[in-house]
N, C-alpha and C positions, 0 to 999 in steps of 0.2 A: 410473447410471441409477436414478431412483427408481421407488419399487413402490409404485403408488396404493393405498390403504387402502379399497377400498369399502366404505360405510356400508351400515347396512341399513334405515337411517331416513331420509326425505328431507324433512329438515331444511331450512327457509328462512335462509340465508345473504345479508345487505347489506354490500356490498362498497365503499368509502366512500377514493377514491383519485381526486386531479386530474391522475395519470399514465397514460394510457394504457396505456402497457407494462405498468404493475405493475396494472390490471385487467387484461389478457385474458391472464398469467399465470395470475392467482388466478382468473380465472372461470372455466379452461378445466385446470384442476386443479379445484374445486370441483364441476364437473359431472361430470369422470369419473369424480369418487367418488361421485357419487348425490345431491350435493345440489341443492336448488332456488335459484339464486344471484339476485340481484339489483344493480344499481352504481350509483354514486352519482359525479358529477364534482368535484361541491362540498359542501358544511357544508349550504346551504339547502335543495339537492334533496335531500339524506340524510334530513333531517328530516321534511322532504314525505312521502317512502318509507316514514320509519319510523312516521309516523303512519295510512297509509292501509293497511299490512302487516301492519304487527306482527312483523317478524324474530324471529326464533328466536336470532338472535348475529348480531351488527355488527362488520367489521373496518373498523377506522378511523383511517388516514393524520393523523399528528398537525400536518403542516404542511402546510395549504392557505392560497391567498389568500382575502382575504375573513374567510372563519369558517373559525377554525381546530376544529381535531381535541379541541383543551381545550374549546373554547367548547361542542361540538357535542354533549362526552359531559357538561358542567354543566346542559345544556337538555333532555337526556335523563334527568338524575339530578333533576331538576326538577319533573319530571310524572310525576305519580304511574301514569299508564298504560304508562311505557316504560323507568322506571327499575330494573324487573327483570330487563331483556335487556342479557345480558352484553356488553361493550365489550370487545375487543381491539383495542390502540392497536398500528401498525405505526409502527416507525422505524430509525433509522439508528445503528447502531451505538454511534459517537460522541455521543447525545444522551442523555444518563446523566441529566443534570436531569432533561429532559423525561420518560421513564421514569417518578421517582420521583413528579413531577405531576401523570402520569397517573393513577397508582396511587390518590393520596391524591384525587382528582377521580372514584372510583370505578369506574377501568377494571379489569378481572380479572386482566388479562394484557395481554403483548405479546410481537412480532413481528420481530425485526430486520432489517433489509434491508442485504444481498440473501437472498431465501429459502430457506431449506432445507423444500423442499416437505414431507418427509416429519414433521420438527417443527410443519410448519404443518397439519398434518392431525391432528395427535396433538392438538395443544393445541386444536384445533376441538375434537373430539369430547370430547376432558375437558371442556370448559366445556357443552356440548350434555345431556353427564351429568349432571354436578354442577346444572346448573338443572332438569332429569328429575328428579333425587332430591329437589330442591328444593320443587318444585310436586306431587310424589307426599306429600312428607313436610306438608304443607299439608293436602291433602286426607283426608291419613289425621285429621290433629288434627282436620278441619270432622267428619269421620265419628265421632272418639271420641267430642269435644262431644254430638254427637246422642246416640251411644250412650250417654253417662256421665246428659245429661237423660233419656234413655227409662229408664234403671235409676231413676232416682231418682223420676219417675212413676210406676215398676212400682213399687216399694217401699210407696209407699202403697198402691195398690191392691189386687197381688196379692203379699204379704211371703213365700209360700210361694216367690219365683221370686228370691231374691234370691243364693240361692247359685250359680244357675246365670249370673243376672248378673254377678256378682261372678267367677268364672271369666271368664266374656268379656272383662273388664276387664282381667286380669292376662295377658288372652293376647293383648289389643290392646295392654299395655303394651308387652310381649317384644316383641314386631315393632318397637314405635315404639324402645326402647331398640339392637334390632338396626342397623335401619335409620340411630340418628344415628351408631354407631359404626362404618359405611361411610363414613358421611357425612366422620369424623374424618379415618379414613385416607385418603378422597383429597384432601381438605383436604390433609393432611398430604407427602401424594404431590405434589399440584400446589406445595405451597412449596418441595419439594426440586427442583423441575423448574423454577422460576421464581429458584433461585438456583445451577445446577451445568449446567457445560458437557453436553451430552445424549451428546456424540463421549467424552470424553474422563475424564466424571464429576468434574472437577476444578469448582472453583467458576468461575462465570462473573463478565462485567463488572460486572451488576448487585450482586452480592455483593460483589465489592472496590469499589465505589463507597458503599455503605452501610458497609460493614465501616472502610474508610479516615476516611470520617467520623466514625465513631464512635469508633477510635484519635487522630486529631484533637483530637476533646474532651478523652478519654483524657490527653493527652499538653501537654495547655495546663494542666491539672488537677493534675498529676502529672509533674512537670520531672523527677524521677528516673527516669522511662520512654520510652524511644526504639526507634524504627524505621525500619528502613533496608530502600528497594525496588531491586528488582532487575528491571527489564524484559529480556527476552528476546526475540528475535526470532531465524526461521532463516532463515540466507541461501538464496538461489534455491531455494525451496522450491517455487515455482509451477513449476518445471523437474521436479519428482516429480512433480505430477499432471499434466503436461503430456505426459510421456513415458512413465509408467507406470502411470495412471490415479487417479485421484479414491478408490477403494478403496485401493489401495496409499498414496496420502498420507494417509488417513485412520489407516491402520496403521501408518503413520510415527508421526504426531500422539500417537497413546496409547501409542507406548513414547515416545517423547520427555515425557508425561506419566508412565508409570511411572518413567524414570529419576531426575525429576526428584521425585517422592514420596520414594525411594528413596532420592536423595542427603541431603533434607530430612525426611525424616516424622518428625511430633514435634515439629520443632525451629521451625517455622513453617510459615504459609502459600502454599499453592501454587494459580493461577489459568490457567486459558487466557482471554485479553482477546477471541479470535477468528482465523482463521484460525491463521497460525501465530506469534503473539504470545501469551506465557507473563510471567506475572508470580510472585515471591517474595516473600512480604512475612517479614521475620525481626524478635525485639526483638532490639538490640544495646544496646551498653556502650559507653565511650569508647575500650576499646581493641581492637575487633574490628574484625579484620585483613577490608576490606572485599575486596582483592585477592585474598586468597588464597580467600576463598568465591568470586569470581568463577570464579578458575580451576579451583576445585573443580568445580562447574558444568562448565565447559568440557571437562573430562578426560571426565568420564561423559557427556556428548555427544559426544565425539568420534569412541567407538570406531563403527566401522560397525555396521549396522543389517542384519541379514540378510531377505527380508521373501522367502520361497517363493525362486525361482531370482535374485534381484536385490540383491545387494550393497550397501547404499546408505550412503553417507559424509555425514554432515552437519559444517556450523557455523556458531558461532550469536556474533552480537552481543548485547553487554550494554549495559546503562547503568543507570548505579547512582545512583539518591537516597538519600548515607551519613544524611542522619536528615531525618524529617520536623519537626524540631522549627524552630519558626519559619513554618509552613504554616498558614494559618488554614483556610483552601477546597479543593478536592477540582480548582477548573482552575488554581490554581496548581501544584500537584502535576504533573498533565498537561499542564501545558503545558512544567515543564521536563524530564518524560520525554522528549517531542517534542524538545529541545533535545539533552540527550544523547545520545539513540536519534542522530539524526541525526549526531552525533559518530560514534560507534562503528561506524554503517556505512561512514562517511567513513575510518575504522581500518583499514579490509580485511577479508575473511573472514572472521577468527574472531578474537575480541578482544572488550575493555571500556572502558568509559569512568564515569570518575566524575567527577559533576557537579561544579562547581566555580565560583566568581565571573568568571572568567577567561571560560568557557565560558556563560554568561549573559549575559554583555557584549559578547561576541561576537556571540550571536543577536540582541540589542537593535540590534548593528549592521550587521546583514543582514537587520532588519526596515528600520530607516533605508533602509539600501540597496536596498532589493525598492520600497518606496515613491518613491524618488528616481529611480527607472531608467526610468518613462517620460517624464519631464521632461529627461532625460539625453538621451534619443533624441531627442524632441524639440528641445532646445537645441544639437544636432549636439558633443557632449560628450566620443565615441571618433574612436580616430585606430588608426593601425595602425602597429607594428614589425614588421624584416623582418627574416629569420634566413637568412644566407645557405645556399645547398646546392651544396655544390663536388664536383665530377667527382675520382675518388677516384686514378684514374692520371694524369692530367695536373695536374692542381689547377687546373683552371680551373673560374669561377664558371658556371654552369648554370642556377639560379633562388634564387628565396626563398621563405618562404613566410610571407604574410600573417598575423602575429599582431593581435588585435583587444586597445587598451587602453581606457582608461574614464579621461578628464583631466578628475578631480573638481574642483572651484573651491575646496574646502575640503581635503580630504585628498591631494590629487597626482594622482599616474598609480597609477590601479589594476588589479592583474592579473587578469585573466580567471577562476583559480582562485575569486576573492569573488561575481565576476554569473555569470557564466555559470550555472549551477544555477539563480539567480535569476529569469534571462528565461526559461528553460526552465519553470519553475513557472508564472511570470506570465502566457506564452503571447508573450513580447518578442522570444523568440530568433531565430522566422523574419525578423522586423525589422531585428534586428542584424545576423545573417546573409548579408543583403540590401547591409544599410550596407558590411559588410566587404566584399563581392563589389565594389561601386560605386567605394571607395577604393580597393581592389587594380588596380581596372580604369583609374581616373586616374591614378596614380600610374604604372605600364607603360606609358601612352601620355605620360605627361613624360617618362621615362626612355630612349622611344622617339626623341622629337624633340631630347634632349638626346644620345644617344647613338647614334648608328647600328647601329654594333654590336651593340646589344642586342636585334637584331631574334628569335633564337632562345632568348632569356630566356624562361624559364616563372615565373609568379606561380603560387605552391598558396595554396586558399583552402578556409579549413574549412566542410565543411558540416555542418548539423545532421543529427538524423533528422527531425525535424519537419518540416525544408524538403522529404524525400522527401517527404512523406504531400500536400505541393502540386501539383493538378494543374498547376498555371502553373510549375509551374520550368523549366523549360526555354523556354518563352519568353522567362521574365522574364532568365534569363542570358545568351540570346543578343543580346536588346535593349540590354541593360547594354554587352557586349560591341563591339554596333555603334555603342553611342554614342561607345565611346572607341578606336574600330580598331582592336581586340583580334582576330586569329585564334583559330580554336578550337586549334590546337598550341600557343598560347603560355600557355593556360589549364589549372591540373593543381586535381581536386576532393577534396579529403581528407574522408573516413568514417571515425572512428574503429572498430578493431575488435571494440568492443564495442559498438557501433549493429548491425554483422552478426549478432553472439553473441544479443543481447539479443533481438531483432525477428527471430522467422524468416518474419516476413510481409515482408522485407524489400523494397521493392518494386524489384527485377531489372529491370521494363521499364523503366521512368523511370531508371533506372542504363543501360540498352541503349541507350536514346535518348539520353542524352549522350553518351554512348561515340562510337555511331556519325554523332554529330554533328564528331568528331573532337577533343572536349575529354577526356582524360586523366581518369583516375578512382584515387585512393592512398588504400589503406587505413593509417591514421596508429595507433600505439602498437603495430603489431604480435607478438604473442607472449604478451602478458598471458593471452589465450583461446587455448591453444597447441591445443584439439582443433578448434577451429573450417581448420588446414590440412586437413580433408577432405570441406570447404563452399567451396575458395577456386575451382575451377572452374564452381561455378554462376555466378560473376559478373564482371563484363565488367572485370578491375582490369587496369591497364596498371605500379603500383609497389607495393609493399609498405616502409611504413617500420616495421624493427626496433624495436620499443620498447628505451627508453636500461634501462630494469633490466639487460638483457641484457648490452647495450655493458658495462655495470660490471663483471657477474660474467664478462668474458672470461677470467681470469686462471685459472678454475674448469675444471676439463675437462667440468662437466655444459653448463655455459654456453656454452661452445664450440662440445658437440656441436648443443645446439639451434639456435644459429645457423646452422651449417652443412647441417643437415636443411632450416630454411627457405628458406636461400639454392639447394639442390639444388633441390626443391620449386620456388618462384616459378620459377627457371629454367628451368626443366623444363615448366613453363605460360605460357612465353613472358614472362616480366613479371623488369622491375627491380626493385635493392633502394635503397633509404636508411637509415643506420644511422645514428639520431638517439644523439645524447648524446655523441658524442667528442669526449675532454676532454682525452687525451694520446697524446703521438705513440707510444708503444706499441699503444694500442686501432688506432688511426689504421691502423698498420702490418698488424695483425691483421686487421681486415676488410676492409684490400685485399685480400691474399696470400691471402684464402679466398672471394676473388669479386665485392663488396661492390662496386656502382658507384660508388655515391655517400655522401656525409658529411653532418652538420648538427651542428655544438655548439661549445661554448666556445673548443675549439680552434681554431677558425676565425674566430667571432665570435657576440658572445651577440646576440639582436636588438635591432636598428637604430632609431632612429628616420628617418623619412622622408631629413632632412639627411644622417644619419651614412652613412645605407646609399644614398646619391648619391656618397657620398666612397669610399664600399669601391669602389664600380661603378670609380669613376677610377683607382683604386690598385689594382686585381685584374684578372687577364685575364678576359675575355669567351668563354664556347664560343661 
């Protein structure tokens, strides 16, 4: 909770935003500190206001349409009537350019979005200051002037008064001498505060975005000097301020900031980018062991974090740019942190990743691919394979379950692992999702007229989360459904377990209303999120499929026991299991004899295509 700072000045504030939200934040923060606020939707009104006002300080949103936020503080820096009132440019994290823009365009400061009210009050009233001492320090000089002419008149006149002028003089100096060496030091205060994280005292973006530039040159100049970045991120860190408050992640943050001093200081630089994103910048050599700094890193994060009564375990992904040589620009740089960041969370957990041509090549082909996937949709592109699920005592066939491929015209059949992420960025997935549902539903009613028998076949079809968040799903599935005579029994809807873990908004009714529409509901990779079994009777699940990690480490006794906790567990709450990934008749054996209904994996059959898995139906018994 923030603690509003009351002024004791009330100060004229224009407030220069064409977002609604982010005015009656700042206006209704600004008045409860005492100020007199004013707002502006566009560049044109702004200027109207600021002419007919005369603001005391302008916060000013640097991307509007129309007339931007540069345009608006050039036409301010312009006229000589308003180019004293200070400019704070408001933006967004990621606009580091923009920022530096500003800066050289004459704004004082800025803002980053999303707000931290309490910085946003502070850096008010410093610039509020700093122009108070500005305009005092003005008027003192109009006053010496007169005084320094009225001595020099008295001089002639009366020469007996000159000593006592001449004191005056030396004591209007003192003042003005005291006064600019305030002046200096908040000067000085305001640069430290306009380049160091405020949470954490570590340098901020702004600083490594100049600093990085400047090693750039450095380093084009000077081929014998190299540097190598380390970006840091902590995984589900929003899971500490979620569950144990916005205080306690904050005191997370600055030891994870002292650690990392601690591991480094001296030896290079250390940044918070924001939130919980940390950056290293080191010089290295051609033979420094980029891995083993990583894992240095890693060890002194790892140990737990004691913070008052709460125990707290982190860890953290890396991604390593081993030298910036070869970087001309500051979004080359960022864009292939972005690349590897994105690696290393893809790694698991806790782990690294160093950049590489392999791992560029890669991104350039999931740019391709993010661009090519609504034309994909469009040109009706995916198809579906089908993975049989066998009854684990009898071994008769039971259902399949709908995988969705992508039949590229130039690259083949591609797996799900390469788009899936894709749509889901793009906003394609509930699309796809939809397409899958449609093919799973045709395909079940060929299978129906083709085979009689197959009338108590279930199709499992994956859902997203995104498709929750649709008010229309469940229409949409049941229409689907009755186009192709699909009962709601012969229909099963898979959620991965970590759309439950992730989302505790998850929405339950819209899961109740399938439910009790009589379409089946499987939580798919179960066990990954092994705390989430004492979340699993809030929601309406009729299967739980075992993730195959599990299946692997049967042979473990820790492996065993978790399986067999889950399996008591779902049974105990009325629900079956599936143990996805059985690959030999040992596993096979082992999670019958300990409960397990059903099967899915290699051992049976990897998934089908349409053709193949019509052949399996003919050649395999039917429940």
């Amino acid at each position: 909770m923030v603690n509003l700072i009351k002024t004791t000045q009330s100060g004229l504030i224009l407030i220069v935003d064409d977002n609604t939200n982010n005015l009656r934040v700042l206006f209704n923060l600004l008045k409860k500190s005492g100020f007199r606020v004013l707002v502006a939707t566009d560049g044109k009104n702004a200027l109207d206001k600021v002419n007919q006002t005369y603001p005391d300080l302008i916060l000013l949103d640097v991307m509007m349409p129309e007339l931007s936020g540069f345009e608006v503080c050039r036409q301010l820096q312009a006229n000589p009537n308003t180019q004293e009132i200070p400019v704070i440019f408001m933006t967004a994290l990621s606009e580091n350019e923009d920022k530096v823009k500003g800066l050289k365009l004459g704004a004082v400061d800025y803002i980053t979005k999303p707000f931290y009210q309490e910085e946003v009050l502070s850096r008010i009233q410093l610039h509020l200051k700093l122009r108070s001492l500005t305009q005092n320090l003005r008027e003192k000089n109009k006053q010496l002037h007169k005084e320094v002419q009225a001595r020099l008149l008295a001089e002639t006149k009366l020469k007996h008064l000159n000593e006592d002028l001449e004191n005056r003089v030396l004591e209007r100096t003192e003042q003005l001498s005291s006064a600019l060496e305030k002046l200096q030091a908040r000067e000085e205060q305001l640069s430290y505060e306009a380049s160091h994280d405020h949470l954490t005292g570590l340098y901020n973006r702004l600083w490594v975005t100049q600093y990085l530039s400047t090693l750039l040159d450095d380093v084009s100049s000077h081929s014998q000097i190299n540097y190598g970045i380390f970006f840091l991120d902590l995984g589900h860190f929003k899971r500490v301020n979620d569950h144990l408050g916005h205080r306690i992640g904050d005191q997370v943050l600055k030891e994870v900031a002292e650690r990392l001093l601690g591991c480094w200081r001296g030896q290079g630089q250390v940044a918070r980018l924001g939130g919980d994103k940390f950056l290293l910048i080191l010089e290295i050599c051609e033979n420094t062991d980029k891995e083993a700094i990583a894992n240095r890193i890693l060890e002194h994060l790892q140990l737990p974090i004691t913070i008052g009564h709460y125990p707290i375990s982190l860890h953290a992904r890396i991604g390593i740019i081993p030298s910036i040589l070869g970087y001309r620009q500051m979004t080359d740089i960022l864009r292939d942190a972005d690349i590897v960041m994105s690696e290393a969370k893809r790694a698991g957990k806790s782990g690294y990743c160093i950049l590489n041509p392999h791992l560029q090549s890669r991104a350039l082909e999931r740019i391709q691919l993010e661009a090519e996937l609504p034309l994909a949709i469009q040109n009706h592109q995916f198809e579906l394979h089908y993975q049989p699920i066998i009854a684990l005592d009898n071994h008769q066939l039971v259902g399949f379950e709908a995988l969705i491929r992508w039949q590229h015209p130039q690259r083949g059949l591609i797996s799900p692992g390469y788009f899936i992420d894709l749509a889901e960025e793009t906003g394609c997935i509930e699309e796809l999702g939809f397409i899958a549902l449609t093919l799973a539903c045709q395909q079940l009613q060929q299978w129906h007229k083709q085979f009689p028998q197959t009338q108590n076949l279930v199709i499992n079809v994956n859902l997203s989360p995104l498709q929750l968040q649709n008010f229309h799903l469940l229409t949409t599935i049941i229409t689907i459904c009755r186009q192709h005579e699909i009962l709601p029994h012969q229909l099963k809807l898979e959620v991965t377990e970590s759309a439950f873990l992730e989302n505790e908004g998850m929405p339950t009714k819209i899961l109740q209303e399938i439910h009790h529409q009589g379409i089946k509901i499987c939580i798919d990779d179960f066990g990954i999120g092994y705390s989430s079994l004492s979340r699993l009777h809030s929601f309406p699940v009729n299967t739980l499929k075992i993730d195959r990690c599990f299946i692997s480490r049967l042979d473990s006794a820790e492996g065993l026991a978790i399986i067999q906790t889950i399996i008591s567990l779902a049974h105990h709450l009325g629900m079956d299991l599936v143990a996805e990934g059985i690959e030999t008749e040992e596993q096979l054996k082992i999670v019958k004899d300990i409960g397990c209904e059903c099967g899915q994996g290699f051992l049976f059959a990897k998934p089908l295509n349409s053709e193949s898995a019509t052949q399996f139906i003919e050649n395999y018994r039917i429940n």
